[in-house]
Structure formats: C-alpha cells, structure tokens
C-alpha positions in Angstrom: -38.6 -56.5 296.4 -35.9 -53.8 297.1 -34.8 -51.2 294.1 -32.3 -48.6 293.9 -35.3 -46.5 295.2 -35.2 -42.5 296.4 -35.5 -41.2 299.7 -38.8 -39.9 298.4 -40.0 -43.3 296.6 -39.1 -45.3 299.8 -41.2 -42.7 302.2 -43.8 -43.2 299.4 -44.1 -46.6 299.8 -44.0 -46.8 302.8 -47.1 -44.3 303.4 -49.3 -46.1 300.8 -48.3 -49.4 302.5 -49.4 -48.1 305.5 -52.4 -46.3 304.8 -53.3 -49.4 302.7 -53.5 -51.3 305.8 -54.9 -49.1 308.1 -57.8 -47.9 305.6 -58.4 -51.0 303.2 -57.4 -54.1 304.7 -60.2 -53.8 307.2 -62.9 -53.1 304.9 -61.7 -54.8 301.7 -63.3 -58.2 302.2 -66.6 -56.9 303.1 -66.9 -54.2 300.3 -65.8 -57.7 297.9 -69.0 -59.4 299.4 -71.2 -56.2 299.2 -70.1 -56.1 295.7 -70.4 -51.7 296.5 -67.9 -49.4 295.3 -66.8 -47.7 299.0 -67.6 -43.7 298.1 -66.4 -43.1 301.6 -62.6 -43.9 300.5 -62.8 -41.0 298.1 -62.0 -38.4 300.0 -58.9 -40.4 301.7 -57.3 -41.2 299.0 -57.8 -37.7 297.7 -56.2 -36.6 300.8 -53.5 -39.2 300.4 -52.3 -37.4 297.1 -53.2 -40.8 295.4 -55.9 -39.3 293.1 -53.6 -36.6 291.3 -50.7 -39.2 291.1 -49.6 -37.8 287.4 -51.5 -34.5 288.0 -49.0 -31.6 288.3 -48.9 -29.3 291.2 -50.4 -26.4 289.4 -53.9 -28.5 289.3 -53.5 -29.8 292.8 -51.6 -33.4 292.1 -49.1 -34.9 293.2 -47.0 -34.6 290.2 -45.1 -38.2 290.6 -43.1 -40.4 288.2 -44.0 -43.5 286.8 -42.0 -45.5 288.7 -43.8 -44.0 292.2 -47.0 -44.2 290.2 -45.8 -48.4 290.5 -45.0 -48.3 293.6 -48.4 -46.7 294.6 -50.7 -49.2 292.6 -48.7 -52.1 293.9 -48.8 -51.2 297.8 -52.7 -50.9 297.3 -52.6 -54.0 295.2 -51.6 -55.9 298.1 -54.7 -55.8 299.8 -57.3 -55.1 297.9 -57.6 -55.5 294.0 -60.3 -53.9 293.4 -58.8 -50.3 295.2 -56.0 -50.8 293.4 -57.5 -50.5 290.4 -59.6 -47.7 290.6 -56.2 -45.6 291.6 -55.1 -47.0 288.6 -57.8 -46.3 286.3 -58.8 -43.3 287.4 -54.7 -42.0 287.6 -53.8 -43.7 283.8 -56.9 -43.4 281.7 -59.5 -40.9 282.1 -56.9 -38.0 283.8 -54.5 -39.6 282.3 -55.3 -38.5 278.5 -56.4 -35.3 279.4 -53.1 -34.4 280.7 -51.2 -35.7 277.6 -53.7 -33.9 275.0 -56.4 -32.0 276.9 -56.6 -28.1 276.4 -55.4 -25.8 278.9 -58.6 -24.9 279.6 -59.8 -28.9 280.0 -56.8 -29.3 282.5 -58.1 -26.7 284.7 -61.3 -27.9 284.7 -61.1 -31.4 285.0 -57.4 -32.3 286.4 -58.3 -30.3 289.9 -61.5 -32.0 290.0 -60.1 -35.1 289.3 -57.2 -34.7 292.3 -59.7 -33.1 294.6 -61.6 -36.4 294.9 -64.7 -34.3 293.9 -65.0 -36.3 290.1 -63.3 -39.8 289.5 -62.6 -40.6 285.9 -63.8 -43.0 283.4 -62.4 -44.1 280.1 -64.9 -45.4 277.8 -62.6 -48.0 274.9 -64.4 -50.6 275.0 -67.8 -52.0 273.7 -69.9 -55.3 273.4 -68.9 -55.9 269.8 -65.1 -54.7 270.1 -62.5 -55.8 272.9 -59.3 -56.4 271.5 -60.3 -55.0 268.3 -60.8 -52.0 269.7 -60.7 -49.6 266.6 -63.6 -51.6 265.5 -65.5 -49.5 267.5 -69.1 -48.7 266.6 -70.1 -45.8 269.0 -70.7 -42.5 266.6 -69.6 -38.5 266.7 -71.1 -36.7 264.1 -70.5 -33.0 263.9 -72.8 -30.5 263.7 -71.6 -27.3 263.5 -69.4 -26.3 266.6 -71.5 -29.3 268.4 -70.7 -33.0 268.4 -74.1 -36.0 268.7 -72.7 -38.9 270.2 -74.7 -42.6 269.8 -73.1 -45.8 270.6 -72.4 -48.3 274.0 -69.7 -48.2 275.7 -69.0 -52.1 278.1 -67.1 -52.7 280.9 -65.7 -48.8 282.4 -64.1 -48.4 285.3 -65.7 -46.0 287.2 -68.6 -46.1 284.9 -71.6 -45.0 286.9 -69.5 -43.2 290.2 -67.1 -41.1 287.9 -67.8 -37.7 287.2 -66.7 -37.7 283.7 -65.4 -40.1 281.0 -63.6 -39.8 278.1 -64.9 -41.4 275.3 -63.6 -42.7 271.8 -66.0 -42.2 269.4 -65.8 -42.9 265.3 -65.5 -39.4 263.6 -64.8 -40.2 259.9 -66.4 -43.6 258.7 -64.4 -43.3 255.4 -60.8 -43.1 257.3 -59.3 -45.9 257.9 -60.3 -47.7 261.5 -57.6 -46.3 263.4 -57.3 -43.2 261.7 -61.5 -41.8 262.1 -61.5 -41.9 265.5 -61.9 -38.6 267.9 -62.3 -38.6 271.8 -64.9 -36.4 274.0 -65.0 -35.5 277.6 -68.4 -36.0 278.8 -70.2 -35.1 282.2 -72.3 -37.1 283.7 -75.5 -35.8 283.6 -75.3 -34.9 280.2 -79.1 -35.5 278.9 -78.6 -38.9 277.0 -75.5 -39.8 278.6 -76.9 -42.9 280.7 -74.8 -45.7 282.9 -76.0 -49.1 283.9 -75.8 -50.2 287.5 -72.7 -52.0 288.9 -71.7 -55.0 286.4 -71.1 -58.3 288.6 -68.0 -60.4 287.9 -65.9 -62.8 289.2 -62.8 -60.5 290.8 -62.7 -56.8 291.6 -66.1 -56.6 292.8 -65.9 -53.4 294.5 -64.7 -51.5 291.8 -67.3 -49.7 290.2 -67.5 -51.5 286.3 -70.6 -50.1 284.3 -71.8 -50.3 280.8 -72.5 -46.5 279.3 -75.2 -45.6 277.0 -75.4 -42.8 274.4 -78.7 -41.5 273.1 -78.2 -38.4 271.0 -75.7 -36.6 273.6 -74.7 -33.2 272.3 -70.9 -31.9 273.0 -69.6 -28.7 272.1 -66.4 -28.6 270.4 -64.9 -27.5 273.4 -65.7 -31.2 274.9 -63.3 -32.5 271.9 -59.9 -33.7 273.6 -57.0 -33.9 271.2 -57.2 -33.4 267.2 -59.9 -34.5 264.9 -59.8 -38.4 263.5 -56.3 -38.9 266.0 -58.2 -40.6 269.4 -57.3 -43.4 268.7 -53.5 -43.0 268.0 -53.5 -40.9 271.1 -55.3 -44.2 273.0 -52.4 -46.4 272.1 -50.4 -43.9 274.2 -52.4 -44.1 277.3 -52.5 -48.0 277.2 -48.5 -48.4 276.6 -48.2 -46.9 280.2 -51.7 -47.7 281.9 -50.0 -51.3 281.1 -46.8 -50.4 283.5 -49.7 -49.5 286.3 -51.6 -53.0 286.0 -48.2 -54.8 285.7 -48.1 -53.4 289.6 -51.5 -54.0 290.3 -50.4 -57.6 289.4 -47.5 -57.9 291.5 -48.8 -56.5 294.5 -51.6 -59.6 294.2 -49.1 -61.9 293.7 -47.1 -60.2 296.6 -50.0 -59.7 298.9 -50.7 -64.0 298.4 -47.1 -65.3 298.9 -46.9 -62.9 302.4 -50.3 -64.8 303.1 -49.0 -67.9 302.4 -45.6 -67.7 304.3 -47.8 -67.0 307.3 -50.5 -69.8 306.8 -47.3 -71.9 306.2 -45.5 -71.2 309.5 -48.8 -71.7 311.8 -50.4 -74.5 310.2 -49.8 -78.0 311.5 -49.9 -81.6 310.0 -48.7 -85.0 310.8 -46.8 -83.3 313.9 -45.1 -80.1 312.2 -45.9 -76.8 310.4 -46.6 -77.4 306.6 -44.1 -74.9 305.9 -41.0 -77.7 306.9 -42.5 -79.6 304.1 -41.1 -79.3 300.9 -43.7 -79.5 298.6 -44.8 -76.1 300.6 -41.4 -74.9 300.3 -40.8 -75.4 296.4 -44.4 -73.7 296.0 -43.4 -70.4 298.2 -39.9 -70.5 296.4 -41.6 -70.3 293.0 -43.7 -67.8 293.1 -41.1 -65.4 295.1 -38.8 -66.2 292.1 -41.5 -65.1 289.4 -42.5 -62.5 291.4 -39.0 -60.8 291.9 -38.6 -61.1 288.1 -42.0 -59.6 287.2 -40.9 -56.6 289.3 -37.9 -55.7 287.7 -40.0 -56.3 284.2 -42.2 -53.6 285.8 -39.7 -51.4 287.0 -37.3 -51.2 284.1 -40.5 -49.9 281.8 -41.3 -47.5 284.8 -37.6 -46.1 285.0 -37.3 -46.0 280.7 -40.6 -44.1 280.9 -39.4 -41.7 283.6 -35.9 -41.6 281.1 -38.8 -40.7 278.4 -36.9 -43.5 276.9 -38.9 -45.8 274.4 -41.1 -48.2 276.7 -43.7 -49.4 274.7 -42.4 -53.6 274.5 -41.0 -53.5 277.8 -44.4 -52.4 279.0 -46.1 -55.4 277.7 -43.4 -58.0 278.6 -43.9 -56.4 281.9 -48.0 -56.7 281.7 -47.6 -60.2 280.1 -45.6 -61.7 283.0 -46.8 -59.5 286.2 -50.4 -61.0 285.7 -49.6 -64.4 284.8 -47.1 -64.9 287.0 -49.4 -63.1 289.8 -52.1 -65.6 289.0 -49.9 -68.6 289.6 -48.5 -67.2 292.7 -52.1 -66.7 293.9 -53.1 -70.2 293.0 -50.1 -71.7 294.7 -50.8 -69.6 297.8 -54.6 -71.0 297.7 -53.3 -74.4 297.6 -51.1 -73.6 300.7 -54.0 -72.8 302.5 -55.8 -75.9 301.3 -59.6 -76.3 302.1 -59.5 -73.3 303.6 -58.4 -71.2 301.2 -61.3 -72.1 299.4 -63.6 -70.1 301.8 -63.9 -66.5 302.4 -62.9 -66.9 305.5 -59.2 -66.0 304.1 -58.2 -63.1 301.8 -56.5 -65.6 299.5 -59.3 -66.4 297.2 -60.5 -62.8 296.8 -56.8 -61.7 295.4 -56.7 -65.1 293.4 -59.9 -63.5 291.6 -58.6 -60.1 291.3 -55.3 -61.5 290.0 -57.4 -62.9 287.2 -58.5 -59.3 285.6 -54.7 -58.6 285.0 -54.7 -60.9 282.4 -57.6 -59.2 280.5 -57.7 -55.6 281.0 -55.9 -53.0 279.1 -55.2 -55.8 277.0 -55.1 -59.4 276.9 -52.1 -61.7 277.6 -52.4 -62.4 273.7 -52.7 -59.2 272.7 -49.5 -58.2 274.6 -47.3 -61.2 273.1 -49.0 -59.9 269.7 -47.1 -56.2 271.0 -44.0 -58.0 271.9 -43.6 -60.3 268.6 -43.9 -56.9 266.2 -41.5 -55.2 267.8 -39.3 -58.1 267.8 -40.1 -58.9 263.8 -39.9 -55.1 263.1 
C-alpha cells in the first residue's frame, strides 16, 4: 500500500525490498528447514544500515524514524519472517532500551557494536513461569556493594544464544510492589554464569535464533545497571508500546508477502478449462485479505507517524498489533487455500509465512493482552 511517503522513505523501501530479495528470498526457505540462524547475513544487514535503524549517527546508525523503522520490518517481512524479526528485535528491544535510558558511556559501548553487526541484541522479559504477567517475574538482582548477583531463567529470547549482549529485567526490591521492584542489566555473553540453551524449535520463525537464558550467580557491576533502580519495568512498558508498531509490520509484510503469492498462483493455475483466479470464490478470497491488509497498514502507519509527532501512541499501537497479526494470519490462510494441496507442501513459500504469521499474535504481547491495552484506555 502507497502513503504520503518521503523521497527518502520511498528510496528506503525500495532498497530493503530489494535487498530483501536479492539476499533472503534465496536462502529463506532453506535456513526455515535447517532450523540455523544465517550468521553470514550479519554483516549485510549491517552494511545495509538495518542494524542501527534507531541508532543515531554519532554511534554509527542509521538514525531513522519509526515510520521508516515500518517500512524496513515490513519489506523484510515479506519474504522471510524469521529475518524480519531479528531486525526487529534486535532494532526495538535490546538497542532499543539502551538508547532510551542507557548511560552515555553504555551507548558508546554497546550502540556501535550493536550497528557494526559485531554484537546483536537480546532482551530477556520473559520466563517459564511469567508471559503475560510479566512483572511476575522471578529472576533475582541482589546488590552487593557497587556489584549486582543475578539468579533466575529467562524463556523464549530473541537472539538468545547469537547475541552479544542482553538486557535483562531482574526483581530488585521483593517488598515493592511487582511493577515497581524491578531493575534491568546489560549483560555480556560470556559472563561466568551467564549460560544460553541451544536453538528452541517451534512451529514458525525457525531461523531466528530463540533461546532460553540461564543465571547462576552472575556478578554485574553497577555500571551494568541500565536506567534507575526498582524503574525496569516501567521503562519495559515503553519499549513494548513501540516494539508493538515494528511487529504490526512484520505482520503486514506476511500478510503482504502471501496475497502477492496468491495473485500469482491464481493467474497460472488451471481447472475445469480456466485459471482459478476467474473464479469467484478465488476472487472474494484475494479481495478480502487486500481489504484487511490495507486497513492494518494505515493502523500501523498512523501509530508510526504519532510516534514520529512524539504524539501519544500507546492504544493506537496495540489496535495496530491486534489487527496487523490477525488479519495477517487470515490473509496467509486464505492464500494457502489458493494454492490448495500444494500449498500444503514446502514446495511453496506459503506455508512457511502462514507459520511465521502466527508468532504476531503472541509476541510482544498477545492478541488478548492488546485488547486488554485498548479497553483501559477506552474505560479510562
């Protein structure tokens, strides 16, 4: 779908979309298979400016708004998932909160390593015993002095065992209340304690990396500590309200990425004497999802541009979120059921973004918890 895009924006796009195709497409359905993270992509997408998307200049980004940040996620998106996300990820979470409440110091350090391609970033939210409840963490800090001994588990990171560092949200003050004892970390990998389990195997987004992270008695300094004592959490909810706007275009290039499948499939395939595409079942399918689609992108767009405005963004972020994935997973269906039996097998890209698609709907919070979002603002 067209915007009311720059000159810059439109030359952005059209970059990524190219790269994309030339770089990923190729690969993207044997890396899915493999189930591997692709290392080797690192350094072009480093030299693609797509690692330091939010990063200023003065660290080696790219410095670019939220709405190019979109645009960006959702070119990728519409070949591989799975790349898509770890721009995302890597862009919105881990570099992401350094660069809203990381030291000078931190930024220098780990913002031009983090553009540079030479560390990835992982954000460590999540455990096995809290998802949605997320302040129910029960991964420790303790201080100790000017030092910091982290214990706890941290489940399903993105870029868990490849990244070179990860931000981690840790409970601070266990007589605080549950969002208010809460303190993050930066921590290196190959910090003695600091541990990550091999690549988790799922259903969709198989060659992102996705690890589960284990803390044994791993000492910080207080130098380590990013943003104020007992505030980590407060600061999190800030992270997600955008890293929301980034898989609301992860979700629409998927969707995107399936109808352009499907037209195709549509226009070559033959029954009963004529291409599928004249029939109108086929038609009313195709004309569905670009309809949802469209309107999931200017969901996605208008919390981009209010977030560029520095305009409040927070429930148009999740009505974006909300409709992006589930409308993306309906388009992807529909374009599977285009392609009929074949669709079913690898041997089209179909399936693979139909499982990707599905991960919109979880991560960075669930469909519920985003209609949760959407009805306090609205009863506020």
């Amino acid at each position: 779908m067209n915007f009311d895009l720059s000159e810059q924006q439109q030359l952005l796009r059209t970059s990524v979309r190219e790269f994309a195709r030339a770089e990923i497409a190729p690969h993207a359905g044997a890396w899915d298979r493999e189930e591997r993270f692709p290392k080797e992509i690192v350094p072009k997408l480093a030299s693609m400016g797509l690692l330091g998307i939010r990063i200023p200049e003065v660290y080696g980004g790219s410095e670019m708004d939220m709405t190019s940040y979109a645009l960006t996620v959702e070119e990728i998106a519409r070949v591989d998932g799975s790349m898509a996300l770890t721009v995302a990820s890597h862009n919105g979470l881990g570099t992401g909160h350094i660069l809203a409440f990381g030291t000078e110091a931190q930024k220098q350090k780990y913002l031009t390593k983090a553009a540079s391609g030479e560390w990835l970033a992982a954000w460590g939210l999540t455990e096995p015993g809290s998802g949605s409840d997320a302040a129910g963490m029960a991964t420790t800090a303790v201080r100790d002095g000017d030092r910091w001994v982290i214990n706890g588990t941290k489940m399903f990171i993105t870029q868990g065992s490849v990244g070179g560092f990860c931000v981690v949200l840790a409970r601070s003050n266990t007589t605080a209340s549950k969002q208010r004892g809460i303190t993050a970390f930066i921590v290196e990998h190959g910090t003695p304690g600091f541990s990550a389990s091999g690549h988790l195997r799922k259903l969709g987004c198989r060659s992102s990396d996705t690890a589960e992270l284990v803390f044994e008695d791993v000492v910080v300094g207080d130098g380590q500590r990013l943003g104020e004592v007992d505030h980590g959490f407060i600061d999190t909810l800030k992270i997600l309200d955008r890293g929301r706007i980034s898989i609301a275009a992860m979700a629409l290039g998927l969707g995107y990425g399936a109808l352009e499948m499907a037209i195709a499939y549509a226009k070559e395939r033959k029954q009963f004497g004529k291409a599928i595409g004249e029939f109108q079942a086929i038609q009313w399918m195709l004309a569905d999802s670009k309809v949802e689609l469209d309107a999931a992108a200017l969901l996605t767009y208008r919390a981009a541009w209010l977030a560029d405005e520095g305009r409040p963004f927070i429930q148009e972020a999740s009505m974006a979120k909300l409709f992006a994935s589930e409308a993306s997973t309906r388009a992807c269906n529909k374009a599977l059921q285009v392609h009929g039996g074949y669709g079913y097998t690898r041997e089209f890209a179909v399936e693979r973004h139909l499982r990707d698609a599905k991960l919109c709907e979880i991560g960075e919070g669930t469909s519920e918890v985003q209609r949760m979002v959407i009805a306090k603002h609205l009863l506020a």
